[in-house]
Structures are given as C-alpha cells and as structure tokens.
N, C-alpha and C positions, 0 to 999 in steps of 0.2 A: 492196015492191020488192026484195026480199031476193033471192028466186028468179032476178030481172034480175040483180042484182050477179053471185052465183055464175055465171051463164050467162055473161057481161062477164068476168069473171075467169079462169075457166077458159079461156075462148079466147087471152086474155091469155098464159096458162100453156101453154096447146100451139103458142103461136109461140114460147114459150122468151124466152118475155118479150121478143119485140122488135118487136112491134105491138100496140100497145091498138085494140081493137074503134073504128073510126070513131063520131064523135058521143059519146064516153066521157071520160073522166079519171078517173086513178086515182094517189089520195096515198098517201104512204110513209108513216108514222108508227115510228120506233123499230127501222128495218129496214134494215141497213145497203146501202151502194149502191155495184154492183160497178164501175158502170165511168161515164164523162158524160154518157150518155147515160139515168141513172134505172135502169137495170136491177138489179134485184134482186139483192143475191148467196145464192147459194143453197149451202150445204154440200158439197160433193163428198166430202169424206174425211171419218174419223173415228167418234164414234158418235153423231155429231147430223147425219149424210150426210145430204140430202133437207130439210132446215130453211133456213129463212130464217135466217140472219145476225141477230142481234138487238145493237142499242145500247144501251148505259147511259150515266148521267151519269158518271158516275164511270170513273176509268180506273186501269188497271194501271200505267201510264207504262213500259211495255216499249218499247224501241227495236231488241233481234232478236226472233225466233223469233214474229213477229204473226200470221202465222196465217193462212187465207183471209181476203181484207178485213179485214184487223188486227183479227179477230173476240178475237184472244186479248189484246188489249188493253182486251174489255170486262169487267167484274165475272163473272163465268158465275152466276145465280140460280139452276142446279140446284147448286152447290157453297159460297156464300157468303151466308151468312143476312142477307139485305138488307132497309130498308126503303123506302118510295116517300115522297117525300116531295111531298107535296098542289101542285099549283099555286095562284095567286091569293094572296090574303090570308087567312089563317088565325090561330089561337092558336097553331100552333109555331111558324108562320115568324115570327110578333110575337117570340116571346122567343128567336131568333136561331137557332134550327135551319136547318141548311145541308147540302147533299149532300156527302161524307165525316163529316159527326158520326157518333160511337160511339153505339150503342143497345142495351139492353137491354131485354128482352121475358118477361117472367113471368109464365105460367100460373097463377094463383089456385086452379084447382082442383086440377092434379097437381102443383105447384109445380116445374115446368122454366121453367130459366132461360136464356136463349139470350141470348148475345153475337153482335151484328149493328150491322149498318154503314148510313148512307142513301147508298143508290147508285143513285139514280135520281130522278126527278120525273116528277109526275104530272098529270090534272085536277085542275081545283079544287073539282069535286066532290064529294069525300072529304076523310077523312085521312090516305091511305094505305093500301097494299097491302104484304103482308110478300111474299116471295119462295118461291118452293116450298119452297126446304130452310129454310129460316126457320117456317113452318107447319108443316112437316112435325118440326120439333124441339120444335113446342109441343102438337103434341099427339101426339108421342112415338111417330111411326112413321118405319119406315127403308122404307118400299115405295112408290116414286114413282111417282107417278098415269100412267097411259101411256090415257086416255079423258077424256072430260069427268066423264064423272061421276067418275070417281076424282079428279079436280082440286077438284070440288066440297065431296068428299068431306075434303081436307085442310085446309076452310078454318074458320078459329075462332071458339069462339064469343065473348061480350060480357064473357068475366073474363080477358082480356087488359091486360095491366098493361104499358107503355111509359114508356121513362126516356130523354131521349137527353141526351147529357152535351156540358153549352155547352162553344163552342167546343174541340172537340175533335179536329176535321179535322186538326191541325199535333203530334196529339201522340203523338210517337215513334212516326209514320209509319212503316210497313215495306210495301212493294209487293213483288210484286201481290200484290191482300189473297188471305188465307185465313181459315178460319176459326181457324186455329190462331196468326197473327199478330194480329189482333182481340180475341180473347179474353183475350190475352198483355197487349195494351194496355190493354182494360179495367179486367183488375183490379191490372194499377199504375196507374191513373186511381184508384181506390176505394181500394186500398191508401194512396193520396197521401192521401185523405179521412177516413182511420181508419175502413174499412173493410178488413181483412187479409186476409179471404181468402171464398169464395164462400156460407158459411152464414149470413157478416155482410151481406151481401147481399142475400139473399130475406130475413133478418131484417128487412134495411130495408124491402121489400114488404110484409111483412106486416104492419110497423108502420103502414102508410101506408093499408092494404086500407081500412078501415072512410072516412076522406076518401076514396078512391077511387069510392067505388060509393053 
C-alpha cells in the first residue's frame, strides 16, 4: 500500500496541506503543528527552508526568539548529539534513565568519545537511536548525509559503548543545550567521580570493554 500512501500524500501536499484526500487519515507523529487545524508546519526560512518542523522531548526552555512553530525551542539533532530513549519497558528505563540524562557514547574501535544528551523518545522496539551529529561523531566524519543512503551510511556498528549517567537531568543545567554546554557538564559530572579529565574516561571504557561484549 505504500504507492497508495505516497499518492494520499502528495495530493495532501499540493492543497498545501488543507484537504486530506476523501476516505483517508493522516497522523502526525513528531511533526510539529502550525496552526488548530493539524496542518503541518513546514520551514519557510532558514537552511532547513522546505522541512517539516520536527519535535523533540526535550526542550530549549526559550521564551524569545522561538522560531517558526517554536521549532527553535526543540534540541536541533543536526547540532546536538542526542540519544532516543526506547518506549515501553526496558533495562534503562529500569535503572531510571530519563529524557535530559547525560550520555556518553564510545567507539571501541576508533575510540571517539561523544558527549550527548537523551532528548527524545522513542518505540519500544529498540533501544534507541543516536541523532545524525551524534553518529556522525562516532564514526568520525564531518559530511552530513543530504540522501538516504548517505544516512545509511552514518549509522554504527555493534562496538558502541553507552553510559548515561543517573539522574542527571538537574545537573548544572545550562539551556539551550549545546554541545559545548553538555560536554562542560559531563566531565564535572566525572570530574565529581575521580575521573579529571577525558583520557580517565575512555580509560573507564576500556576497563569495562571485555564485560561489555
């Protein structure tokens, strides 16, 4: 039925989103919504012009400068290495992981280490999905997928190493995140732990590789 969707959708898209095809329904998931009526918002300006609007859990807590559809009030996952955090019942949400915990994400093979944030949720499917600049830090490229297959392309493989650090959401907060206020928290999170600085760190990985796998 795939072919039907796109046909349904597209016609959808050339009334400019304000008639869905008769006999049809069509749900939003994760796409922000420009006005009461369900209609999509769609980028006008900027360099994400022509996109859908996208949501995150996670917010900026911006009160000016929001953006179309207070888009700039979500996490932006081309700029802030995010993780998803699983719906349902799992083993992290058991041991209290929550959307704003701090995460750390370490490459086994090339040993990059990316400080990242859980800024969104997910199916319960999974465990999780890392954010483009998130992958794209772990396996060490700066050229952002603009195809599918180049998306394909950024995603890692199974010597991914994840830490998220309990209860962390509340600690020395700085909005909206960056990656450069994240990273700042981290390692005085680690630093607090008698870890001092980022070598003590992947040290700790490494220590852990062999349980790990």
């Amino acid at each position: 039925m795939r072919s039907e969707a796109y046909r349904v959708f597209e016609k959808f898209r050339d009334s400019k989103y304000d008639t869905i095809p008769v006999g049809y329904k069509i749900n939003w998931q994760n796409v922000l919504i420009a006005d009461s009526n369900g209609k999509p918002c769609v980028l006008t300006t900027g360099k994400y012009k022509g996109y859908f609007a996208s949501a995150t859990a996670l917010k900026n807590g911006l009160n000016t400068n929001l953006g179309e559809c207070e888009c700039n009030n979500q996490v932006d996952p081309f700029e802030v290495p995010m993780l998803v955090l699983a719906g349902g019942k799992n083993i992290v949400k058991t041991y209290g992981a929550k959307v704003g915990d701090l995460v750390l994400a370490y490459n086994m093979t090339n040993h990059n280490l990316v400080y990242s944030i859980i800024g969104d949720t997910g199916p319960p499917e999974n465990l999780g999905e890392g954010s483009v600049i998130l992958n794209m830090k772990l396996i060490g490229t700066t050229s952002y997928p603009k195809t599918r297959a180049d998306t394909y392309n950024i995603a890692t493989g199974k010597d991914i190493m994840i830490c998220v650090l309990p209860n962390s959401s509340s600690f020395d907060t700085a909005k909206p995140y960056t990656q450069e206020n994240i990273k700042i928290r981290i390692l005085k999170w680690f630093s607090d732990q008698g870890y001092p600085d980022e070598q003590k760190i992947k040290d700790f990985f490494e220590q852990n590789k062999t349980e790990f796998k």
